[in-house]
Backbone bond lengths (Angstrom), bond angles and torsions (degrees), N, CA, C in turn:
res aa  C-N    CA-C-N  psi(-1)  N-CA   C-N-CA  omega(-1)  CA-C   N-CA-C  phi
1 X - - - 1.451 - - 1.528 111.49 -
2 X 1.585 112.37 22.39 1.491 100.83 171.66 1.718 139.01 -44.64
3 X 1.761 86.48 -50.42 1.228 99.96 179.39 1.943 122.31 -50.89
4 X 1.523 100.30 -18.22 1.428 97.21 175.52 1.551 124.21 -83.43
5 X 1.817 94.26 7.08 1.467 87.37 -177.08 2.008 96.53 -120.43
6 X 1.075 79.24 27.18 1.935 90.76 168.82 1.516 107.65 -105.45
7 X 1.019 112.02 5.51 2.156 107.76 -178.90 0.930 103.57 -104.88
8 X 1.468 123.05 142.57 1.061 156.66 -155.45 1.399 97.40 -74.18
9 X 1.495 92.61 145.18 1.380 97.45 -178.82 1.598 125.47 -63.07
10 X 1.021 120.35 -14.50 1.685 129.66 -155.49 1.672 96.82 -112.54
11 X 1.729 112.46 -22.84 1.569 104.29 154.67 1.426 123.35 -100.46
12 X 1.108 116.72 -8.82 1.116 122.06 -151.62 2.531 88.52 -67.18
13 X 0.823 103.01 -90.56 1.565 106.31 -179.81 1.848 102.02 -9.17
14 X 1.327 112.05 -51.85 1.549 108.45 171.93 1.630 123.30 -44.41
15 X 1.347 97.32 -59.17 1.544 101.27 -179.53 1.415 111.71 -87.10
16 X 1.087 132.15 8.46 1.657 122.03 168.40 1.807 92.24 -90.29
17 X 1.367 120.79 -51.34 1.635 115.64 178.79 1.510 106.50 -41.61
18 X 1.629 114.87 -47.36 1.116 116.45 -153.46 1.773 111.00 -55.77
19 X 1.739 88.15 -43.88 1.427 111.86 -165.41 1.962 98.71 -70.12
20 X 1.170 99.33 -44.39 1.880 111.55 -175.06 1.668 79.70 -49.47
21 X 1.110 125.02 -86.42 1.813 134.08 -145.28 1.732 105.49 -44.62
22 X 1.473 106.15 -51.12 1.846 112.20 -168.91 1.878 92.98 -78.92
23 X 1.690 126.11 -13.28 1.510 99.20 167.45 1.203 112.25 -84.04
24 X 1.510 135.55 -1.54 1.364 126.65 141.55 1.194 135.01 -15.00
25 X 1.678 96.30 -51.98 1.583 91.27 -177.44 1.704 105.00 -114.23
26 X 1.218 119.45 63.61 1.213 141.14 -174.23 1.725 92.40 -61.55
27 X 1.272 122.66 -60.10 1.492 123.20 -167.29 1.994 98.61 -47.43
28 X 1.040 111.49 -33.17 1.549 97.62 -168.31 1.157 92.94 -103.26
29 X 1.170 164.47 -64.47 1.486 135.11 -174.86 1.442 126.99 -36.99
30 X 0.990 99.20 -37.45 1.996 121.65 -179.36 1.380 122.18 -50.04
31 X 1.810 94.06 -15.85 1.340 93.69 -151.93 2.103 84.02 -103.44
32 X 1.330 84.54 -21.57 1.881 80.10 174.57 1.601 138.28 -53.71
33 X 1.592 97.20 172.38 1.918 87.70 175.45 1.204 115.99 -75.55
34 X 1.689 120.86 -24.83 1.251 120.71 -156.88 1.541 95.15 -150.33
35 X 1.502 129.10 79.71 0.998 148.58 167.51 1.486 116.77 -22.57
36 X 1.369 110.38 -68.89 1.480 101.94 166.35 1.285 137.02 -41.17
37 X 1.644 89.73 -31.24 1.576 81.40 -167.10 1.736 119.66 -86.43
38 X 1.627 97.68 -23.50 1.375 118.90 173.21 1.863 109.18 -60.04
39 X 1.652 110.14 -19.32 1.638 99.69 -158.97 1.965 86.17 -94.60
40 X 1.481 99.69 -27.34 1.896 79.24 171.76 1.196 116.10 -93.57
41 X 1.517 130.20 22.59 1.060 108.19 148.85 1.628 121.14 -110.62
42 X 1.324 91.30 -5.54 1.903 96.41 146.15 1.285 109.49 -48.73
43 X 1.224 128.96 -43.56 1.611 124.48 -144.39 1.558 100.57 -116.48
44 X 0.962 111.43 -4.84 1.742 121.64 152.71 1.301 117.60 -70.31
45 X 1.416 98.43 -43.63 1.615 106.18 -176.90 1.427 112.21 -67.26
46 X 1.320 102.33 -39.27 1.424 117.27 -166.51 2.230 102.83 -65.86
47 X 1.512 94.75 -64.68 1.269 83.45 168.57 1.893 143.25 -44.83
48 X 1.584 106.42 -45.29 1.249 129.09 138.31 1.518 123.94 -4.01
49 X 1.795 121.95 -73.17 0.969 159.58 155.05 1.782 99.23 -32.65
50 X 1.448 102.37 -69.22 1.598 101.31 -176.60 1.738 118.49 -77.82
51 X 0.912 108.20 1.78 1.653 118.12 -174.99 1.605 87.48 -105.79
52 X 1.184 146.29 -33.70 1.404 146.58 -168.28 1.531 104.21 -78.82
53 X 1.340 112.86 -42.90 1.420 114.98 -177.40 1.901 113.92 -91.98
54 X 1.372 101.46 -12.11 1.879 98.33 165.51 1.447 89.67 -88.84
55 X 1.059 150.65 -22.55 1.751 146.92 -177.55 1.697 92.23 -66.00
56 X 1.563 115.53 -75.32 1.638 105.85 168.78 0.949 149.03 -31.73
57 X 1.908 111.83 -32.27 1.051 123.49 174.74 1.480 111.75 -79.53
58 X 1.173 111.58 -37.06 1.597 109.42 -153.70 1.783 99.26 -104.01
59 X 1.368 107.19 -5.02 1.781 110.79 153.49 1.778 113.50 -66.83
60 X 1.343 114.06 -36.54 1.520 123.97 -167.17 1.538 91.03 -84.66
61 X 1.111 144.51 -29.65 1.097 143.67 -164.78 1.441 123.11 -79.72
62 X 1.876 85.67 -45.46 1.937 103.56 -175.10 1.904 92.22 -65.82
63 X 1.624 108.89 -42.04 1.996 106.87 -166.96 1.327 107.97 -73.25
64 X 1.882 128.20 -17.37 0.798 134.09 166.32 1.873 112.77 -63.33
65 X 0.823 115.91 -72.93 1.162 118.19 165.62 1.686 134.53 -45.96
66 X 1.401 116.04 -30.21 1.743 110.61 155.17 1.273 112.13 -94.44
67 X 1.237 119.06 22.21 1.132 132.74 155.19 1.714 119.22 -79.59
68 X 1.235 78.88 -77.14 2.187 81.08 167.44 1.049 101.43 -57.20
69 X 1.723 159.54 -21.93 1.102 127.64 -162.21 1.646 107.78 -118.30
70 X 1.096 115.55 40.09 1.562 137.51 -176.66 1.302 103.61 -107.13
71 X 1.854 120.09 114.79 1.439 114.18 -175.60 1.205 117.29 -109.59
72 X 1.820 120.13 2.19 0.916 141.41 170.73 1.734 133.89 -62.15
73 X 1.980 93.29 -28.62 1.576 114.16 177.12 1.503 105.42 -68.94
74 X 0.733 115.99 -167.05 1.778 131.89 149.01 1.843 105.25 -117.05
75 X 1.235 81.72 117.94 1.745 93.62 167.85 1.505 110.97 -65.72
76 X 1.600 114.64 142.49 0.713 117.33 168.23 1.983 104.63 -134.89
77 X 1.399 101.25 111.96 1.679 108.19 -153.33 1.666 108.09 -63.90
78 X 1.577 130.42 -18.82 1.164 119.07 -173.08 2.037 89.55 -75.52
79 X 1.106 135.02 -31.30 0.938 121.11 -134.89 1.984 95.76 -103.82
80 X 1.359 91.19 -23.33 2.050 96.69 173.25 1.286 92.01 -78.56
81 X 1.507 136.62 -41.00 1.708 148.02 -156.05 1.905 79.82 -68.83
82 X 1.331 129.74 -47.04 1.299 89.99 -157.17 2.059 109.98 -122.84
83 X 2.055 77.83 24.62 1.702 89.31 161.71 1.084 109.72 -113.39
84 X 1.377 141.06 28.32 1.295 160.83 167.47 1.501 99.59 -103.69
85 X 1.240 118.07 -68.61 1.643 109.03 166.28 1.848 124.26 -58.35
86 X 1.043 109.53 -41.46 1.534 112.70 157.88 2.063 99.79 -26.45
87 X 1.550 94.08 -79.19 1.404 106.05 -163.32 1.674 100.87 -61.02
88 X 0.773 143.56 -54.26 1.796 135.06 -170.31 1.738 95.86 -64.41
89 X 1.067 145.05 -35.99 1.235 145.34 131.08 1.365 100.95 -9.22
90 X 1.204 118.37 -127.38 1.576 127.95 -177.22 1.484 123.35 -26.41
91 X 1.002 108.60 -12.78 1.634 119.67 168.92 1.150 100.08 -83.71
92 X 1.178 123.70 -58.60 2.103 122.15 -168.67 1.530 93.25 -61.58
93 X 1.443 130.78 -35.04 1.575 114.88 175.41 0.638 128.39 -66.26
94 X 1.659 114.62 -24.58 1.882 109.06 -157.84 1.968 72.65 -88.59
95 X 1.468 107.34 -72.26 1.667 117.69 -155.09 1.764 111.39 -44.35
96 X 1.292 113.75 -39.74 1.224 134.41 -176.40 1.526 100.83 90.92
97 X 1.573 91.19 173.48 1.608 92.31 -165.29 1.750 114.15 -71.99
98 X 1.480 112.10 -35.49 1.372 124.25 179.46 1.855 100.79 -43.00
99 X 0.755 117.02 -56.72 1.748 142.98 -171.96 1.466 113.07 -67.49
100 X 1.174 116.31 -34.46 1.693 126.17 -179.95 1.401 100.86 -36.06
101 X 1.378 114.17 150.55 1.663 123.18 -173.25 1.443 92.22 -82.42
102 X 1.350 128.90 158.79 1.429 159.66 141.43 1.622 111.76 -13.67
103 X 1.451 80.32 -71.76 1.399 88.12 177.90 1.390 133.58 -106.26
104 X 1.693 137.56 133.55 1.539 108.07 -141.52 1.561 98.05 -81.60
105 X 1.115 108.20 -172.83 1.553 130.71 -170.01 1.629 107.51 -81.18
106 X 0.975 128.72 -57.25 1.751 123.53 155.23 1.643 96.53 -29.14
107 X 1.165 129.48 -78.09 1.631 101.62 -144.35 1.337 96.43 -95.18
108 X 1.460 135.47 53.33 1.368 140.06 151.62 1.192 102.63 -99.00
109 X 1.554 132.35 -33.70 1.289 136.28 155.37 1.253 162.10 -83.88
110 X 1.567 83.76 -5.99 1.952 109.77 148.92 1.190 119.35 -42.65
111 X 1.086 130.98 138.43 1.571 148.38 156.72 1.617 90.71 -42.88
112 X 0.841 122.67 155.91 1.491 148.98 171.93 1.294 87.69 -77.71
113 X 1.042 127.12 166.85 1.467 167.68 -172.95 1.553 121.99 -128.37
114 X 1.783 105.51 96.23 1.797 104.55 -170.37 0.947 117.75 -83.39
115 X 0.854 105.78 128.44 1.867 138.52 167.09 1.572 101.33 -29.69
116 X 0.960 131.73 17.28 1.752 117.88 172.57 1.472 126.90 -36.33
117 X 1.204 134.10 95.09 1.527 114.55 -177.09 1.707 104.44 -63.02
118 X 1.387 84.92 162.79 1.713 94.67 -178.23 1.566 95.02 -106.28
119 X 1.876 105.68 138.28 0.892 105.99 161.18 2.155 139.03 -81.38
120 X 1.288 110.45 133.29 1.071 87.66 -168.14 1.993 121.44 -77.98
């Protein structure tokens, strides 16, 4: 297993998960002619799988979003109130929580707030 200690540091955590997740299914590769070749395409599959579900996510996200920005509907606020949480949701999954923006995702999409001076 030398070669696994030749990857770079900044992939290396990727491909040990990769390799941890497809020996999961150790019983069905095992059973192949050529083991190796059956465990990367476990791990093709596997990636596959995770590229299919950021495609889901970030489809619900894009309709979520020309959704709120449609001025033609009539808003109805419980229902943006909890597709705004939908979306900061799916953001903390894809980004993870370490990574989450500062500021949440609802009030990046608030209307601004006008400056009216008050009269005294």
């Amino acid at each position: 297993m030398d070669w696994r200690k030749n990857i770079k540091r900044e992939l290396r955590p990727y491909v040990e998960r990769l390799i941890a997740e497809s020996f999961m299914h150790k019983e069905s590769y095992s059973k192949a002619e050529d083991k190796g070749k059956a465990q990367l395409w476990l791990a093709l599959g596997i990636l596959q799988k995770q590229i299919q579900e950021l495609n889901l996510k970030l489809d619900y996200i894009e309709k979520a979003l020309q959704g709120i920005g449609r001025k033609d509907q009539k808003i109805n606020v419980d229902q943006v109130r909890k597709e705004k949480e939908d979306v900061e949701r799916i953001f903390r999954e894809i980004i993870g929580r370490k990574f989450a923006p500062k500021k949440p995702v609802s009030t990046i999409f608030e209307r601004p707030k006008s400056k009216v001076k008050k009269k005294k």
